[in-house]
N, C-alpha and C positions, 0 to 999 in steps of 0.2 A: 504494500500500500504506500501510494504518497501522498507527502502532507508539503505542503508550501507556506511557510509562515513569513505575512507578510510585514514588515517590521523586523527592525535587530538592535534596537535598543536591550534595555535589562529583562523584558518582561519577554519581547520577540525571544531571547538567547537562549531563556529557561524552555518556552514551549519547543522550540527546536531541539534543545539537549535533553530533554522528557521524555520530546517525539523519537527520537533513535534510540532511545533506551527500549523503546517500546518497541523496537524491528523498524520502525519505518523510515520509508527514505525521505530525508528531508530536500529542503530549497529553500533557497526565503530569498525577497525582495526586500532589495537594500539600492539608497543610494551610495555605498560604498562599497568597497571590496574588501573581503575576510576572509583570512587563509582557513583552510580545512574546511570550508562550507561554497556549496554550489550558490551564486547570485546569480540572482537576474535583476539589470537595473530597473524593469518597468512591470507593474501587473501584468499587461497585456501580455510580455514575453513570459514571463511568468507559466504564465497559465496555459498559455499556446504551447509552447514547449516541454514545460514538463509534463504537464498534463494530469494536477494532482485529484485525489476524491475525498480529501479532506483540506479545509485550508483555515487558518488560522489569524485575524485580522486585530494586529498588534500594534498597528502605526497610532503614529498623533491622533489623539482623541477627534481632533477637528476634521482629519482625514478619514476619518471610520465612514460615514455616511458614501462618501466620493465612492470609496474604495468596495463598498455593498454594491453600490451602483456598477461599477465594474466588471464585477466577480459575476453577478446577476444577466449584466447586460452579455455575456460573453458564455450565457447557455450553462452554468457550471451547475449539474447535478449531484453534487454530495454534499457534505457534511460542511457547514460554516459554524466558528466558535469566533465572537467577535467580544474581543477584550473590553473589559469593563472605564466607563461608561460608555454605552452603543454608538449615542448619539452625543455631540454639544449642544444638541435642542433639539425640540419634540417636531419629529418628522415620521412620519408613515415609512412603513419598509419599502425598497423595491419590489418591483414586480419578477418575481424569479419562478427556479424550479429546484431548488435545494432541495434534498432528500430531509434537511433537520438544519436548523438554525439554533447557537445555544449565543445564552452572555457568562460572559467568565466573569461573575463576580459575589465576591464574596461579604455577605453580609452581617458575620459575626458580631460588627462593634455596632451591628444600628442597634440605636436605643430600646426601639421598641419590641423589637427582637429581641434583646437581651432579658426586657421586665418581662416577656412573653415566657422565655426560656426559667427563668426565677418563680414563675406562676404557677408552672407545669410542674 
């Protein structure tokens, strides 16, 4: 299976060295170059070329919506996980055909949750 994680900040690095632990082959979109990992400068190449069935959307928060758009507009049938928070403001999803759309985010320290968790 591959996974293309797009982003290689701190958070892109962990799901790509996660994602090979896990068997799978990685790629991730990057505007730079990193030794021991396959880049592609652009989604478009990205995706055209590797051709992954899971992909992983870790860029700037303000890039996440763009980069749905992309993913979506470019036919991709599998699995999207888009790093927390989705959006930088309340916008409807694309129009796609993802198999499963998740958000990576973790809500242990909201408050309400927490008094939720103490109640139970």
């Amino acid at each position: 299976m591959k996974a293309l994680v797009i982003g290689y900040g701190s958070i892109g690095q962990r799901h790509a060295r996660l994602l090979a632990a896990m068997g799978l082959e990685v790629a991730v979109v990057s505007r730079r170059d990193h030794d021991g990992v396959c880049v592609y400068p652009s989604l478009d190449d990205g995706l055209r070329e590797w051709r992954p069935s899971y992909v992983v959307i870790a860029s700037r928060t303000v890039e996440h919506k763009r980069d749905l758009e992309v993913v979506a507009s470019a036919g991709f049938d599998g699995i999207v996980l888009v790093e927390k928070p989705a959006l930088d403001h309340e916008s409807p999803m694309p129009k796609n055909q993802f198999a499963r759309a998740y958000v990576g985010y973790n809500m242990r320290f909201n408050p309400i949750l927490r008094r939720l968790k103490l109640f139970l």
